[in-house]
N, C-alpha and C positions, 0 to 999 in steps of 0.2 A: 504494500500500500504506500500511496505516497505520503508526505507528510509536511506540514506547514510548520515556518519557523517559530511553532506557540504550542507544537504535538507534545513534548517534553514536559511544559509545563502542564498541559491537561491532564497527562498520567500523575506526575508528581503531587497534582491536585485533589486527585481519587476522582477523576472524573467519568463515564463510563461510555468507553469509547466503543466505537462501532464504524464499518466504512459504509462513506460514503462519497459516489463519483468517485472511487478512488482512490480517495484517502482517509487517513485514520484521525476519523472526528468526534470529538464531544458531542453526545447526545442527551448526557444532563449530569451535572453536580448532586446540587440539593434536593432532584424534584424538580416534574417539568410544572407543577403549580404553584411551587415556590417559585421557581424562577421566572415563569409567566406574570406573576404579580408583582416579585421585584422593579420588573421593567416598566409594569403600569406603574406603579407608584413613588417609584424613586430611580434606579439607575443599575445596568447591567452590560455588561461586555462580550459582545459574538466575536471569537474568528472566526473571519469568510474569508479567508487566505486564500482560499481555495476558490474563488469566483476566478471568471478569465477576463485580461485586461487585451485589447488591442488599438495599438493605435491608428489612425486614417488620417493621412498627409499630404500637405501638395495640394497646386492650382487645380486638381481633379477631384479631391476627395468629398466635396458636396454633391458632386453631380453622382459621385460613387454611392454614396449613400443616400441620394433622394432616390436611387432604382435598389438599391434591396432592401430600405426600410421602409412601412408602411405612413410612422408621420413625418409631418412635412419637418424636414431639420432648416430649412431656410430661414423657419420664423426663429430659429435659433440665434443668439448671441454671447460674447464670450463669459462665461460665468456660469450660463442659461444649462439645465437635464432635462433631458424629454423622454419618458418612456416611451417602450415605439416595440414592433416585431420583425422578423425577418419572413414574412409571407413565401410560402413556397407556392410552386408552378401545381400545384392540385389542388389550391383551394385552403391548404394547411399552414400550418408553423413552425418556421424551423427552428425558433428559440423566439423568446423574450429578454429586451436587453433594456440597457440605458444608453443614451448618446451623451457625454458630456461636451460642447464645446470650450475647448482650451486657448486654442486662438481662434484666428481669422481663417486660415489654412491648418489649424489642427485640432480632431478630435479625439477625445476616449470613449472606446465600447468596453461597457461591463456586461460578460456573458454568464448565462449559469457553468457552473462548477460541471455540471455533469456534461455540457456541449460544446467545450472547451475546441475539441478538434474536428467536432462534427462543422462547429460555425466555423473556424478558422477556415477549410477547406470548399465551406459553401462561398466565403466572401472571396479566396483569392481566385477560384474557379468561377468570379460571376465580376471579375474587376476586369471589363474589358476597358475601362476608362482611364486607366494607369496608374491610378491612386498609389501613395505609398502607405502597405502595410507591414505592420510590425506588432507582432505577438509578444506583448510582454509578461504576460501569464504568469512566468517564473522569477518575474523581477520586480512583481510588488507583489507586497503585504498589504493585509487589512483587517481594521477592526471596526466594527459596529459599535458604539457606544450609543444606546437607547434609553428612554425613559425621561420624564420630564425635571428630572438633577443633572439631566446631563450638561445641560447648559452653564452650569452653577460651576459645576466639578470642572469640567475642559478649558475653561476661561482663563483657570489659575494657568492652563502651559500656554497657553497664545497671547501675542497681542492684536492677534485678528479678532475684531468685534465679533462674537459668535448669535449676537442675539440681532444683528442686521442680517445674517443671511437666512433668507426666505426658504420655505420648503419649494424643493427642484432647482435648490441653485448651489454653487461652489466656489471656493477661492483655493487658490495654494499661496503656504507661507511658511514663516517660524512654528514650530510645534514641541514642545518639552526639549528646548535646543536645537533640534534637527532642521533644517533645512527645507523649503518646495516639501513642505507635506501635502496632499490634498486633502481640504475637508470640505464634506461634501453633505447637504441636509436632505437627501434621501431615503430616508429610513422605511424600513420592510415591518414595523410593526403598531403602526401607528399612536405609540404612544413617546412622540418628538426624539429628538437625539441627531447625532453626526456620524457616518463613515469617515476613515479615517486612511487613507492610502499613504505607502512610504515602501521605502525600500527595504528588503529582509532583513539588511543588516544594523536596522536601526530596529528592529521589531522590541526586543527585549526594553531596550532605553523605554521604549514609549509605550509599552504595558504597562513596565513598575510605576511609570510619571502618572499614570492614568489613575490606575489599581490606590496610589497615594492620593491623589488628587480628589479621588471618591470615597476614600474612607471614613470621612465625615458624614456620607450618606446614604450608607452603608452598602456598599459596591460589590456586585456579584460578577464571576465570570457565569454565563450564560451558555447552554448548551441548542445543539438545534432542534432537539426535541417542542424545546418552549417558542423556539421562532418560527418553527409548521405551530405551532396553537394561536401566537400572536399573528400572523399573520391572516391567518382564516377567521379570527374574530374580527379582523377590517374586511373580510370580502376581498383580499389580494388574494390574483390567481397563485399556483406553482407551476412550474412547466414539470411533464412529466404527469399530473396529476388532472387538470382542469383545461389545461393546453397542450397538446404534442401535436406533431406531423398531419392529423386527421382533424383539427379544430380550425376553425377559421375565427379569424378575431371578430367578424360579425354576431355568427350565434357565439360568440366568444361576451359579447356586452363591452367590445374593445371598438367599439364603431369608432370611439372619440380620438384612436388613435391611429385613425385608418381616414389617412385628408387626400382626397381627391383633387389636388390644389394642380391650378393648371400646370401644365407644362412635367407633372410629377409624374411619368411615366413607369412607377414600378413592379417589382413582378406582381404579375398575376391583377393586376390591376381591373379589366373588366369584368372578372368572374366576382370580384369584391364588390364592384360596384352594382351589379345584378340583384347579390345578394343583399346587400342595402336598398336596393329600390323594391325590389319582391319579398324580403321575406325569408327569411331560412327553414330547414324541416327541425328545427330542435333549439334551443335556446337555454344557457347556462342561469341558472337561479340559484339563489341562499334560500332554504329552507331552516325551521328551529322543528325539535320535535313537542309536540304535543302530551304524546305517550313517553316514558320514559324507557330509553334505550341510546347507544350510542351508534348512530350509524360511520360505516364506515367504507373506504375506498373498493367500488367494486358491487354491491350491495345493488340490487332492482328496486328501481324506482316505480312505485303502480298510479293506477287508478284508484281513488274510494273503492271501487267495483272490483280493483283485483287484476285489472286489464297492465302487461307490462308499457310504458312508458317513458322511460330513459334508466341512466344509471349515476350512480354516486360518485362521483372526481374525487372531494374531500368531505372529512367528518373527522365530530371530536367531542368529547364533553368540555362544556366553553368554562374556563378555569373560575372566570367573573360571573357568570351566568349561569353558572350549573345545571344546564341542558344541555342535551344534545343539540349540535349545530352541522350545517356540511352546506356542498355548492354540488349540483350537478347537471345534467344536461335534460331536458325534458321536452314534448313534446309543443310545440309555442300555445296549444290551450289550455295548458295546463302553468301558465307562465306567471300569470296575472298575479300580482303580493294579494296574500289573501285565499291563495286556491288552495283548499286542503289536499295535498298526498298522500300515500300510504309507503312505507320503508320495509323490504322483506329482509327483517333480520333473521337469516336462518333459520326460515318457516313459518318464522312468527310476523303477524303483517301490523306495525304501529305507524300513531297517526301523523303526522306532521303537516307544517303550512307554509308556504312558498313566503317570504320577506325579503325587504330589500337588506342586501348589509350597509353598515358596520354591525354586528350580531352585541358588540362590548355593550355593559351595559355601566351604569356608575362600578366603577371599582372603589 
């Protein structure tokens, strides 16, 4: 397995590791409900060392990335994140990323961890435009620093104002001494915080600066167990789970990142727009369950009646909420916030009701 420069200290920490994409990750400390709630209420620390970084360069790389990403990066400027997908030629997805612009002529793609080489070889085998690419995957670090102390804690190491940068926007500077860190307001669990980019060999300096900086607010390291729960209590897709190769960002509920802005010629572009203008045969929903059971990935989605209907992407019992929660794909009559479902947990059929997310409720 592979391992990020922060693996050492998760073992040394008793953390309980397990792979994942790869490598050998934390998938919780204390409890993924202790941890889930740390993050709502005070402050906690993921490495996602493991996410893939690329860069896109050069007098070409916007016209590059206005044809394999779905939104429009033009309305981009330097600072500006835009989530977006890489739409494939059937109608599917070939990951979900982030675009940050860095300059005028250059950006950063942050890819999932597990599509690392799948995407690298979709973009350089779809750059007919010349773009300079460059996989830096291996050559940054990173940490997620979540929850609403985050702000409070990370202050003491920057003199970057951390409370002027808006959510989907980024600076690089000073950071616990080091140099061009990037911090980036991002964050995968809706409960506020910064990503944190640098180079491997500054990794350890700028854990323990963090780790001290938070100890006043009582700072957890965070496994990824609690970031699939925090994440799905916001209603954030995962790829792998809710989007792969067969989802189209339309029935995906991703229309809003899917801009048909002139001259944006990208893949698979008219079969998106079809389905925008007609209608898809299935449609991704958050449901809460009604009956108490946990549904879970994989699981048939029915009718009241019994009739099958779609199926389960994600599920969980919500750590703030103490229900069962999940997102899955359904039939578009069955779409409406408000329509009761049925969940076939292993024979047994419980009731549940289609809602819009965030699912959090006061923590």
């Amino acid at each position: 397995m592979k391992t990020t420069p922060f693996t050492e200290t998760h073992i040394s920490l008793g953390a309980k590791m397990h792979e994942f994409a790869g490598y050998n990750m934390p998938i919780e400390y204390s409890g993924i409900i202790d941890e889930h709630l740390t993050v709502c209420k005070g402050v906690g620390v993921f490495d996602v060392s493991h996410m893939g970084e690329f860069w896109v360069k050069g007098p070409h790389a916007l016209d590059f990335l206005q044809k394999v990403t779905s939104n429009n990066v033009a309305a981009l400027t330097p600072g500006k994140v835009q989530y977006t997908c890489f739409p494939n030629e059937d109608g599917g997805i070939v990951d979900d990323l982030l675009v940050y612009q860095y300059e005028q002529e250059k950006y950063l793609l942050v890819v999932n961890a597990s599509n690392i080489e799948k995407d690298w070889n979709w973009c350089v085998s779809h750059n007919t435009e010349g773009a300079e690419l460059e996989n830096a995957s291996d050559r940054m670090a990173q940490l997620a620093v979540q929850g609403p102390k985050a702000v409070e804690a990370l202050q003491k190491l920057t003199p970057v104002n951390l409370s002027e940068l808006p959510y989907y926007t980024f600076t690089h500077g000073e950071f616990a001494g080091e140099p061009d860190v990037i911090i980036s307001n991002t964050g995968y669990t809706g409960a506020g915080g910064f990503e944190l980019y640098f180079y491997p060999e500054a990794a350890m300096k700028i854990w323990n600066a963090v780790f001290e900086a938070g100890a006043e607010f009582s700072i957890k390291p965070i496994g990824l167990g609690a970031r699939d729960t925090l994440r799905l209590e916001m209603g954030f897709c995962l790829y792998g789970n809710d989007l792969d190769d067969t989802t189209s960002p339309i029935e995906a509920g991703l229309g809003w990142i899917t801009k048909f802005a002139e001259g944006k010629n990208f893949t698979n572009r008219p079969m998106l727009e079809k389905q925008k203008a007609e209608g898809t045969a299935r449609k991704l929903v958050g449901f809460e369950m009604v009956d108490r059971g946990i549904p879970r990935h994989g699981y048939e989605l029915q009718s009241p009646e019994g009739a099958p209907i779609g199926v389960v992407t994600s599920g969980t019992m919500s750590p703030t909420r103490k229900i069962g929660i999940g997102m899955g794909y359904v039939k578009p009559e069955y779409s409406k916030v408000g329509t009761e479902i049925c969940i076939d947990m292993r024979g047994r059929k419980l009731k549940a009701v289609v809602v819009r997310p965030p699912f959090r409720g006061k923590v």
